[in-house]
N, C-alpha and C positions, 0 to 999 in steps of 0.2 A: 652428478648428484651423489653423494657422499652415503655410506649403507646407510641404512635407519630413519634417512631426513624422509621429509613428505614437502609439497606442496602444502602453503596453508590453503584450506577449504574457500572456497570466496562467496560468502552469503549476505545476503542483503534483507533489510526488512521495509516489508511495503504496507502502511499503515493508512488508515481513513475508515470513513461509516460503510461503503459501499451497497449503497441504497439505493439503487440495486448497483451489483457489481455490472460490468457493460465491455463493451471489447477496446473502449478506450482504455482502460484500465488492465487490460491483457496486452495489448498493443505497447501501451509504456512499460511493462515489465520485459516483453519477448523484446524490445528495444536495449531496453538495461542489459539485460542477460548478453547479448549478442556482442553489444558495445565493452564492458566489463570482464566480460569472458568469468562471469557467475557459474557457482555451480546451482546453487539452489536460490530463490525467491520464496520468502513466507510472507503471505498476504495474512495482516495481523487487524482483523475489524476492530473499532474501540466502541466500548458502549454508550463515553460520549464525549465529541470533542470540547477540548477545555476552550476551543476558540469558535463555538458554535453556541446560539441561546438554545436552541432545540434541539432533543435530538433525533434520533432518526426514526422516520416511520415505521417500516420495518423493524418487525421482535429480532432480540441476538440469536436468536435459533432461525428464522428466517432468510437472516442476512449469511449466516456461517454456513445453510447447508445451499442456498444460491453459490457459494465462494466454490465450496466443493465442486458442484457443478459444473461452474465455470472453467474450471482446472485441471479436474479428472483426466483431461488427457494431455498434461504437460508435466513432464517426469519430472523438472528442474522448480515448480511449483509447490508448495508447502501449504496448509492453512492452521494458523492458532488461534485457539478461543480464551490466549492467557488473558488478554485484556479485558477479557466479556465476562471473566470468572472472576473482578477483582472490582472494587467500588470502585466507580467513577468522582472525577473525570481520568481521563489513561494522558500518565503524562510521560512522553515519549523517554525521557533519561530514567525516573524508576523503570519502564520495562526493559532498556537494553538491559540496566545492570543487574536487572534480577536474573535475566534469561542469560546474562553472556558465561556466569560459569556451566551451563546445560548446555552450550555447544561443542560440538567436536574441537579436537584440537589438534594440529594449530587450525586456524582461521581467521581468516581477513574480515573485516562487518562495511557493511554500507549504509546506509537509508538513502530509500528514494521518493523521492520528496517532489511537489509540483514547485514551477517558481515563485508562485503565488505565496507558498506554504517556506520558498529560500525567504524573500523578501521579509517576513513576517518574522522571520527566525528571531531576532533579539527579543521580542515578545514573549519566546515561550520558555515557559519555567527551567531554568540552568540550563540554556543553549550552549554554553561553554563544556559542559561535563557530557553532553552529548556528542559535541566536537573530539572530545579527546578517546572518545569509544571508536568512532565511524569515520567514514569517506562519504560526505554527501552525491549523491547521483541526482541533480536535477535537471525537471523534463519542463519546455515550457515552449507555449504555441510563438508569446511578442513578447517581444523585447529583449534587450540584451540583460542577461547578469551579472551582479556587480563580485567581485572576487573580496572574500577578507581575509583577514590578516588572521593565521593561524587554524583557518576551516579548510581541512581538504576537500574540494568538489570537484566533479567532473560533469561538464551543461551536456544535457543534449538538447537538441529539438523534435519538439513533438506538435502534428499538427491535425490530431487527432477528434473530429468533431463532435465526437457523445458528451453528452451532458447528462449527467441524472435527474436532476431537476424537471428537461426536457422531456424525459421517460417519464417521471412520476406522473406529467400533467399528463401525458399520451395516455396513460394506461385510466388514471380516472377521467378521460372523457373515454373512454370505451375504445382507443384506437392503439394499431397495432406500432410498436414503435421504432425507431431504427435502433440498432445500434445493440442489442442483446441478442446473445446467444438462444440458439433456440430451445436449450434446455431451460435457461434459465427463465425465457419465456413460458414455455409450458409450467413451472414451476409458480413464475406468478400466479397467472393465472388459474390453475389449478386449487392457489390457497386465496384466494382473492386479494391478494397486494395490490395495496395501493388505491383503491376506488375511493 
């Protein structure tokens, strides 16, 4: 290494409503990280997906201080509320390029992304200009991913069974659910999420 040079930073950004956030959703990032050799992970809530008619039950302050929660004790973990602070819908190429001059420098960027959310990709507004930011990390339970021309990714497999969905309905029938943390547990509960 030559004096002066650095390593560029290697950060990634991990995007969704996360209602609630759950250890699937920790599990595929401590996977990214590991795989990647990341230094930091920011878990970026959106107030609402442009590929979603609803949006999430959970208030943005609800959902960001669950995220907290959930994280507090992973050094390499980050949470931003740029996208909660900005009119909806949060469309994934205006936030890199807003955020990418506020990161250190040098630095590497990823997004990581489910495959469900690879496959969809031509769908979403200027998926090209998001290509030429990032290195896709995508995580997906079946099937195989299809590789294109001029998107860097790297697949993992993740075979990870929380569902949110699953939890929402846990929690308004009154039952206790798998798959969250137990702070973020207490936290529901506490504000009454979800009934």
């Amino acid at each position: 290494m030559t004096l002066g040079s650095q390593n560029p930073r290697r950060i990634a950004f991990f995007g969704g409503t996360f209602d609630p956030v759950h250890l699937g959703h920790l599990e595929i990032a401590a996977k990214a990280r590991r795989a990647l050799q990341l230094d930091e992970i920011i878990f970026m809530p959106c107030k609402q997906s442009p590929h979603k008619e609803s949006g999430p039950q959970a208030s943005d302050d609800d959902r960001l201080q669950m995220l907290h929660l959930a994280t507090q004790n992973f050094p390499w973990a980050r949470v931003s509320d740029f996208e909660l602070k900005n009119p909806p819908p949060s469309f994934t190429w205006k936030t890199l390029t807003s955020l990418k001059p506020e990161l250190p420098h040098p630095h590497k960027l990823f997004l990581l992304i489910g495959l469900d959310q690879w496959e969809s990709l031509p769908r979403w507004q200027h998926p090209e200009k998001i290509a030429q930011l990032v290195d896709f990390i995508v995580v997906g339970r079946d099937g195989t991913p299809q590789e294109r021309a001029n998107y860097r990714a790297h697949f993992l497999s993740g075979d990870h069974p929380a569902s949110a969905s699953a939890i929402r309905t846990a929690l308004s029938q009154k039952e206790t659910p798998s798959w969250l943390q137990p702070e973020t547990l207490t936290y529901v509960r506490e504000h009454g999420l979800y009934l």
